[in-house]
N, C-alpha and C positions, 0 to 999 in steps of 0.2 A: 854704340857700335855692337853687332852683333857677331855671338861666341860662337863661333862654329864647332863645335866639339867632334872629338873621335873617341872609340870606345875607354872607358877608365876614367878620362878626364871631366872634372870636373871647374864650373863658374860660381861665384857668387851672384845670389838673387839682393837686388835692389829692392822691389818690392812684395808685399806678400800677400795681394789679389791679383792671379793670375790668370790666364789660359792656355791650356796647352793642346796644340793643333796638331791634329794627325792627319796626313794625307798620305793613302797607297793605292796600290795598283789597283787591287779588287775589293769588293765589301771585308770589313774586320770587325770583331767583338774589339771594343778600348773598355777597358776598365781600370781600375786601380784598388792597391792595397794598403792598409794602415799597416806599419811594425812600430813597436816597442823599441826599448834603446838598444834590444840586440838584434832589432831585423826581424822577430817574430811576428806572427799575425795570429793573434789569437782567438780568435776563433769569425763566422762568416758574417758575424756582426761588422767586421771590422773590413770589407770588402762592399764597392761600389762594381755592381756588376750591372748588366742591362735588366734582369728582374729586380732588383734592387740600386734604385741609378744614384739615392742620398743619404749621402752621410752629413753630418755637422763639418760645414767649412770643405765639401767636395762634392763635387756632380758629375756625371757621367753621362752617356749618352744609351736609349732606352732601345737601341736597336743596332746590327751591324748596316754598315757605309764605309763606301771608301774614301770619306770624311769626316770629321767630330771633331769637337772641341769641348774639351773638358774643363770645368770653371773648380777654383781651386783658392780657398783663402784660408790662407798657414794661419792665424792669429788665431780663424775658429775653431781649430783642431783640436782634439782633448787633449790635454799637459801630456797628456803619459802618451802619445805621439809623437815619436823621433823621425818616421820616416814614412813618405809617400811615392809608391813604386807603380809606376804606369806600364800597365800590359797590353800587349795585342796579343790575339790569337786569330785565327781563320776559324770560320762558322762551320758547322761539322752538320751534314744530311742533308744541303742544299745543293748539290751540284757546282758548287767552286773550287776553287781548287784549295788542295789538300796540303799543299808546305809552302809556306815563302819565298824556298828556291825556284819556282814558276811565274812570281808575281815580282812585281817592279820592289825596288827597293823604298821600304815605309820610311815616309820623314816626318821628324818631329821636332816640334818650334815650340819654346815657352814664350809666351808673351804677357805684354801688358794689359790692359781693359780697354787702350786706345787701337790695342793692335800692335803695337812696336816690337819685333824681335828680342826679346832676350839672349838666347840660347836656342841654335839648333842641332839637330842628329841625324843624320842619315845612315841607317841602319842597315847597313851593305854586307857581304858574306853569308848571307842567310842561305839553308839548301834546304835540308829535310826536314828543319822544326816549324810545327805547326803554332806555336805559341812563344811568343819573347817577351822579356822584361825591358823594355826598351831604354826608363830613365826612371831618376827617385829622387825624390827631392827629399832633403835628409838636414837635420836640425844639427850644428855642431857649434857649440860654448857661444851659444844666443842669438846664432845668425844662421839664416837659410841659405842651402848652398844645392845644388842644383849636376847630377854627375850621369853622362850616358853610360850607358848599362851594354844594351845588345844583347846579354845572354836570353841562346835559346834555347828550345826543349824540344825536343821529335816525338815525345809519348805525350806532348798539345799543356792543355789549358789545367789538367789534372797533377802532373810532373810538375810543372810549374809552382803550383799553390802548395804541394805537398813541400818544397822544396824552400819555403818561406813558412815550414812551418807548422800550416795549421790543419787540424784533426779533421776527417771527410775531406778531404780535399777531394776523391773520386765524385762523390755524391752531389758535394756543390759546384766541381765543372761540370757533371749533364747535369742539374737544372740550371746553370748558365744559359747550356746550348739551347736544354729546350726552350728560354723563354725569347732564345733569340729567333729559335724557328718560327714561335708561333708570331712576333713581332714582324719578323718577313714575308711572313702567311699573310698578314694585314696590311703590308704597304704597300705605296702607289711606289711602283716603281719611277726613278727617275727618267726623265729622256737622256739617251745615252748622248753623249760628248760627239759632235763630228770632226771639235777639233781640239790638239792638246791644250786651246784657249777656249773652252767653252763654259766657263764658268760663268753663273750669272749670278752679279752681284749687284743693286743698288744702292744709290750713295746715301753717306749720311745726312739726317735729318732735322736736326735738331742744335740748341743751342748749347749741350753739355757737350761730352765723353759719351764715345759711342757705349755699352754694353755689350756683354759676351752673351756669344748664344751658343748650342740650344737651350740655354738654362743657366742663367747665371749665378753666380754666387752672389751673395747677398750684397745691394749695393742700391744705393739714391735712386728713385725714379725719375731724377731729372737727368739721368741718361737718357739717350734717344733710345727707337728703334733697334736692336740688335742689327749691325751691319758688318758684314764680314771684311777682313783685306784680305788682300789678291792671295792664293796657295803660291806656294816655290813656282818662279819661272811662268809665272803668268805678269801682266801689267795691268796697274791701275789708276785712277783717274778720280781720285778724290774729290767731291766739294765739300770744303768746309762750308756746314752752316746750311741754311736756307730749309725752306719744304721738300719732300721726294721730287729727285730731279728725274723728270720723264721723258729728257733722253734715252734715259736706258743705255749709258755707253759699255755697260757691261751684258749685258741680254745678246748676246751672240753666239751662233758657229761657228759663222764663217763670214768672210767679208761678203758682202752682196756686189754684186755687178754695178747697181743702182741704189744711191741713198733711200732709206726708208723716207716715210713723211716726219715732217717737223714739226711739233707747235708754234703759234706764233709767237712772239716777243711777248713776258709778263710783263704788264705795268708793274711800274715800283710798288713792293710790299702786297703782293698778288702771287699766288701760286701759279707754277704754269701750266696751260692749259693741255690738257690729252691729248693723245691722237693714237688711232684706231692704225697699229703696226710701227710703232715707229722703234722696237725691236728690229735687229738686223735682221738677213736671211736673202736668200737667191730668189724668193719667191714672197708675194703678198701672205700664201697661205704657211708659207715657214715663217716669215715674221710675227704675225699674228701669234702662232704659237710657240715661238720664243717666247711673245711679250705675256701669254695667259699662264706659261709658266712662272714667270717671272714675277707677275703680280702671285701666283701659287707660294712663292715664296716669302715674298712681302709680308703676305698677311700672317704667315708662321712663322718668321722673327718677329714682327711685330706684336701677334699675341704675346710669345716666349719672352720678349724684355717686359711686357705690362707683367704677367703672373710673374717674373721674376723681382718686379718693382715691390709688389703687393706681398709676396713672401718676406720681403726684408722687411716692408714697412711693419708686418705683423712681429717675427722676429725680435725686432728691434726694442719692439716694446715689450713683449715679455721679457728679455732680457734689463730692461730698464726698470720694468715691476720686480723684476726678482733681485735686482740690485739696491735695489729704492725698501722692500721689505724684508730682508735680510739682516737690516738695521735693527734692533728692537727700539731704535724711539722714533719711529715711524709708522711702528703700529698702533698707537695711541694718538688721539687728538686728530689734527687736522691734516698733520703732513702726509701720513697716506693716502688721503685723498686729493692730496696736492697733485702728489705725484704719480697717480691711478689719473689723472685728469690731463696733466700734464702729456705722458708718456702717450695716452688716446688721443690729445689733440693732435702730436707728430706723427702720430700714423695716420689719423683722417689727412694731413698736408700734404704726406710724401704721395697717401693713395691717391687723392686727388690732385696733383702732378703728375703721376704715371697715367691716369686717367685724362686726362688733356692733353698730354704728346699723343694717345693709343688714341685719343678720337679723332684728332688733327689727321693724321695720317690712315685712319680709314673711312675717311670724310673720303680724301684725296683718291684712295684705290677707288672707295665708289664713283666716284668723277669716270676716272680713267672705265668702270667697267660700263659705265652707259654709253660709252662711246665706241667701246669694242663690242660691245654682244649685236646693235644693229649691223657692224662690219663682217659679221662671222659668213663664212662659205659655210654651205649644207653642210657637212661631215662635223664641224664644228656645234653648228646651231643648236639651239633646241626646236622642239617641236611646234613652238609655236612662234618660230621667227619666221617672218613672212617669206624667206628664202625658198624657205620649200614649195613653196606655193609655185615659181616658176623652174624649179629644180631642173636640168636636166642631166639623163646621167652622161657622168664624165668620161673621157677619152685616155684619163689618166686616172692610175690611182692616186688621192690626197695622202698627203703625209699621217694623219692622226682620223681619230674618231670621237665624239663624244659619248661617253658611256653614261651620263650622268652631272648634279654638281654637287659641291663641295660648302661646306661653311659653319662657322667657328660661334659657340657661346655670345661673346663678344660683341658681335652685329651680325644674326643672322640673317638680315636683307642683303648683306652680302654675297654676292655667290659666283664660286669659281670653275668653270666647266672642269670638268673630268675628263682631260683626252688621254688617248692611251694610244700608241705608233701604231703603224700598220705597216705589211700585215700584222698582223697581231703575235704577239712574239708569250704569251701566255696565257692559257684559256679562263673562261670566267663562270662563275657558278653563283648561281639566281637561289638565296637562300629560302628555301619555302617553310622554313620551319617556324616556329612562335619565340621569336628574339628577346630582347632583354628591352627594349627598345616602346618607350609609351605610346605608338602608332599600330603597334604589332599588338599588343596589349588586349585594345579594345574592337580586333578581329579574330572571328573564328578561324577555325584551322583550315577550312574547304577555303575561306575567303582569301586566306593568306595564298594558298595554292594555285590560287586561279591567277591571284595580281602576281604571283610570281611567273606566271608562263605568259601571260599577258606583257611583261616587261621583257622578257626570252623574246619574242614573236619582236617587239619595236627595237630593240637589237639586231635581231635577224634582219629586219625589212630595210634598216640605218645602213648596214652594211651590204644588201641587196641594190641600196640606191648608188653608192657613193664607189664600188666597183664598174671599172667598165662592162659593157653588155659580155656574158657570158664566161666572163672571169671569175664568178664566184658563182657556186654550189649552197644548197644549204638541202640538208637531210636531217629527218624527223623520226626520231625514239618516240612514240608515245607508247609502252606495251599494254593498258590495258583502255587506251582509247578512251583515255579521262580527261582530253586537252582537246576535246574537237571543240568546245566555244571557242577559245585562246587564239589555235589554229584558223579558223574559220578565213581570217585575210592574206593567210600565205597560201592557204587551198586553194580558193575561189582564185585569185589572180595567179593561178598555174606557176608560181615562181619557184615550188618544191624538184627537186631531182627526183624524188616521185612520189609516191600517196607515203602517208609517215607510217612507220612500220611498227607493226603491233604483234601480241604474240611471240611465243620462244621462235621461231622460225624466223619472223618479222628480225625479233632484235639481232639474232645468229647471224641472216643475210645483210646486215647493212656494218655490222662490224666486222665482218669476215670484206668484205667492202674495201672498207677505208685502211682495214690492216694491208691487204693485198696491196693499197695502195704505197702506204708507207713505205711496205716491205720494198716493191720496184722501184720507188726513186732512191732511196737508200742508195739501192746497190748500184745503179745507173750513176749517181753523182760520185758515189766512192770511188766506181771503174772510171771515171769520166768518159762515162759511153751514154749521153744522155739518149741518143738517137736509136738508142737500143732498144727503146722503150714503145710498149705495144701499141699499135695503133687507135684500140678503142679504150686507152688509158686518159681520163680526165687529168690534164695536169696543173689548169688553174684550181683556184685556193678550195677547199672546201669546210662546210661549216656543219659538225653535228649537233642537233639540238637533243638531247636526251630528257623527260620530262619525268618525273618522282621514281627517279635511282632511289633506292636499290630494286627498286619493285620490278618481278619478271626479271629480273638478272642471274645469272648463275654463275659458279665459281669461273668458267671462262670466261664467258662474257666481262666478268667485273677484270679479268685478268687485260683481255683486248682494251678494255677501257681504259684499265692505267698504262697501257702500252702508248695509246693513242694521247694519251696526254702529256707523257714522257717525250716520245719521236715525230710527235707528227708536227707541232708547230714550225722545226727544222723544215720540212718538206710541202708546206702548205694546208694543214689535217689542223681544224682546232677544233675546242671541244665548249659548247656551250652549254651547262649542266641545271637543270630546275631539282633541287633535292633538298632533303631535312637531314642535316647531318645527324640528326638524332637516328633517324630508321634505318643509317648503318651501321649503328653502335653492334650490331651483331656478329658482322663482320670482328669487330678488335679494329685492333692497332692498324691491321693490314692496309684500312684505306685513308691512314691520314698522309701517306704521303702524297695521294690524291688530292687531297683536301687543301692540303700544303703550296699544291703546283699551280693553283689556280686564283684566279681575284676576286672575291668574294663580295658581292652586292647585295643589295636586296629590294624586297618588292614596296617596301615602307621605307619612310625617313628612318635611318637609322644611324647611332654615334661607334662605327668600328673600324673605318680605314683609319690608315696614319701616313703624314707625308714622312717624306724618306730625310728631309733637314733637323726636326727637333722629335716628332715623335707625337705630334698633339691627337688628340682623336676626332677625328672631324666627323661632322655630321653628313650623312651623303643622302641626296636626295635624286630618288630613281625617275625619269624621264616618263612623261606623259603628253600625251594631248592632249589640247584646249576641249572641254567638255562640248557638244554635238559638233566637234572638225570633223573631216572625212579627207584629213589629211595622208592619213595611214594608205587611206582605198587610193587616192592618187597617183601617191609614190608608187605602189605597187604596180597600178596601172603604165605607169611612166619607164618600172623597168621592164615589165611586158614586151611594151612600143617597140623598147630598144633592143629587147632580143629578136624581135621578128624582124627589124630594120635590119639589122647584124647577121642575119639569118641562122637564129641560133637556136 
């Protein structure tokens, strides 16, 4: 039965591998603290923070979410560990909000490795602290016990640690923040909830005990999959047992009007078979990307319980080597290599268990993805889905975009589109610099340049298509006229707002432009006077392509820029950026919050997004055509047709 607690009170913990589940309003830092037997933490060794997410015997989560779950096993704690204190704080220079008195009240569940409620807290009365101690699990005469805290702090994450003790406390809350920023700087944002059930979870898989994710504590790889239970106040639908069930009774927003598709009936001892939507949703095109989310996630518990299998398996053994030679009449003769042999064979077992559930089930996703990539609508597709080929453009705008795909160490034949909402609620920057990245490596710096604006332009043209006729703008930065190859298929098929602007003048007039622009809807939607608004004011979406910032910019200009990247996605203004974050180091500090606002891709395979569940670094691979298509020259021709059809 589960403890409901209120602040002070304290439960006894039954067992001592645990997780503890936080869910709140908006994105939080979770972390947690070691103390000593009087509650001290002595020093930032002793602190699981998102730059540092592992300690021995605790795991945290490597990014803020308004999710986590923290894996936690008391037994592998150091002796001289009395107590473990779990923190939240709000992310600080990202635009959320700044105290907990604005956001829902954060709850928190200790649990078992099955999922089973322990102990929860609901953390209510919060107002101006930006940072609380939520709960501590706390060691008293040889048993674990488990006590809600709630204290919070209004001078954040710094007050806090000082407050427990330990020395830098200011120093090591900002680089907390900063590594959370830059951690958010790099993630796919999630697709937002349409409903307070919009959770997507898939059922478990396997014949053991599920695993905790994002990272669990050390534990048998014959656990399955990492599969989560439902948050507070949500339902769920468990199967015990079997292969991933492709239902998907969890992959939802909203109820549909109409059942999705089904698979057919497995035969006995048969996985069941895909089907292309059979995620809920009001529309084919929303289910479909329920379900490419949803396999998004799959594949990121599922690596996270394999590298979590494999960590224990290794663990385990050195722990067994250093128990085994610790002996002195084991280091003589044979028995040491009994048990150097021994200890090796049960980690080849366990890894090869983890490794037979992790191929079983991305056997399985691959099933499901060849059955969905020929079902995808244009906006979805890749380039070289035959879709395009009779594209026309739509009458509506699609839910999503594909910016690209996705895919993990593990099985990189694997590959999971990259959609991002529409319109687009963040703008995105084409990294042109020389990455860290072995694609990048063995290209020059011109080369890298060109595939960066080249990858800008089938962006541009993607969301040229998949807008209705004359809904969408796109305007061109080039200032010194180094992007005409790139250019050359949005030129030619007239689809620019006008020739791309070059030149201090060039760059002046087209961001004096879009600011004007911003500026009038602004104040039009504030007044609720939309109709106020001037007659030769564009008010569908517009898109600027700006091609190697910082170059030809001046200290306005760079200023309009972060304006425009700041307010304009509110109002329809995004910003799509071709640049080397190196050649603004000039600037300073000034333009990372630039840098920060936006989603960062690049023109080569490269391993630097992270999804927003465990934190993996996935490898993204940027969008091309099939070598001699003239799919590109099509589409463009195709939105032409339809502006002239539309008389536009």
């Amino acid at each position: 039965m589960t403890a409901e607690l209120v602040r002070g009170q304290n439960h006894t913990l039954p067992q001592t591998r645990l997780e503890i589940r936080v869910s709140a309003g908006s994105p939080v830092v979770a972390g947690a603290t070691l103390g000593d037997e009087n509650g001290v933490v002595r020093g930032a060794e002793w602190i699981a923070h998102p730059g540092s997410p592992q300690l021995p015997g605790l795991e945290v989560s490597q990014q803020a979410a308004a999710g986590h779950r923290l894996a936690v096993d008391l037994e592998a704690l150091p002796e001289t560990v009395h107590r473990v204190t779990v923190l939240l704080a709000l992310p600080v220079g990202v635009g959320g909000p700044t105290r907990f008195g604005t956001t829902a009240a954060p709850f928190v569940a200790v649990t078992g490795l099955d999922g089973t409620e322990i102990a929860t807290f609901t953390l209510t009365g919060l107002d101006a602290e930006s940072a609380v101690s939520a709960l501590e699990l706390y060691r008293r005469q040889g048993a674990w016990k488990v006590r809600a805290v709630g204290q919070g702090y209004a001078a954040g994450l710094a007050e806090m640690l000082a407050d427990q003790g330990l020395a830098g406390a200011a120093e090591l809350a900002a680089s907390i923040q900063e590594a959370v920023a830059r951690s958010l700087a790099r993630s796919v944002a999630p697709p937002p909830p349409r409903t307070p059930e919009g959770d997507r979870v898939r059922q478990a898989s396997g014949p053991s005990d599920p695993g905790p994710a994002p990272a669990a504590p050390p534990q048998p790889p014959a656990a399955t999959p990492v599969q989560p239970t439902a948050e507070p106040g949500t339902a769920s639908a468990p199967t015990p047992g079997g292969p991933i069930n492709y239902a998907h009774p969890r992959r939802q927003h909203a109820a549909p009007p109409t059942p999705p598709p089904t698979a057919p009936p497995a035969q006995p001892g048969q996985a069941a078979q895909p089907v292309a939507g059979d995620a809920t949703g009001w529309s084919m095109d929303e289910r479909l990307y329920n379900q490419i989310w949803g396999m998004f996630e799959d594949l990121a518990r599922a690596a996270a319980a394999y590298r979590s299998a494999v960590d224990f398996a290794e663990s385990r053994m050195d722990q067994e080597l250093d128990r085994s030679l610790s002996d002195p009449r084991n280091r003589i003769g044979g028995a040491g290599d009994r048990a150097r042999e021994e200890a090796r064979a049960k980690r080849d077992e366990l890894t090869a268990r983890a490794r037979e559930v992790l191929d079983r089930d991305l056997a399985q996703l691959a099933a499901e993805a060849a059955v969905v990539e020929p079902a995808l609508p244009a906006a979805y597709a890749g380039w070289d889905n035959p879709v395009w080929h009779a594209h026309r453009i739509p009458m509506e705008l699609p839910m999503a975009l594909r910016l690209g795909d996705l895919h993990l160490p593990e099985r990189t034949g694997l590959r999971i589109p990259l959609l991002v909402r529409l319109p687009l609620e963040r703008g995105i920057w084409v990294d042109s610099g020389r990455t860290a990245s072995e694609a990048a490596a063995l290209l020059d710096s011109d080369r890298l340049r060109r595939l960066a604006m080249e990858t800008a332009v089938l962006h541009a043209a993607r969301l040229l298509a998949v807008y209705p006729p004359g809904e969408f703008s796109v305007h061109v930065i080039d200032p010194a006229g180094s992007a005409a190859g790139p250019l050359a298929p949005l030129v030619d098929a007239g689809v620019l707002a006008g020739p791309p602007a070059s030149g201090p003048q060039g760059v002046a007039s087209v961001l004096a432009h879009l600011t004007r622009r911003v500026d009038l809807v602004q104040m039009a939607v504030r007044a609720g006077a939309a109709d106020s608004l001037p007659p030769d004011l564009d008010t569908g979406e517009q898109l600027l392509v700006v091609n190697d910032f910082p170059h030809g910019f001046d200290d306005r200009a760079v200023t309009q820029l972060r304006y425009l990247a700041d307010e304009g996605p509110a109002v329809g203004v995004h910003l799509l950026m071709v640049a080397d974050r190196e050649d603004a180091s000039a600037y300073g500090p000034v333009l990372d919050p630039l840098w920060r606002s936006l989603l960062r891709i690049t023109p080569v395979a490269d391993s630097h997004l992270a999804d927003p569940w465990v934190g993996h670094a996935w490898t993204y691979e940027p969008p091309v055509t099939p070598p001699g298509s003239r799919v590109l020259e099509q589409v463009l021709a195709a939105v032409t047709a339809a502006r002239r059809a539309a008389g536009r």
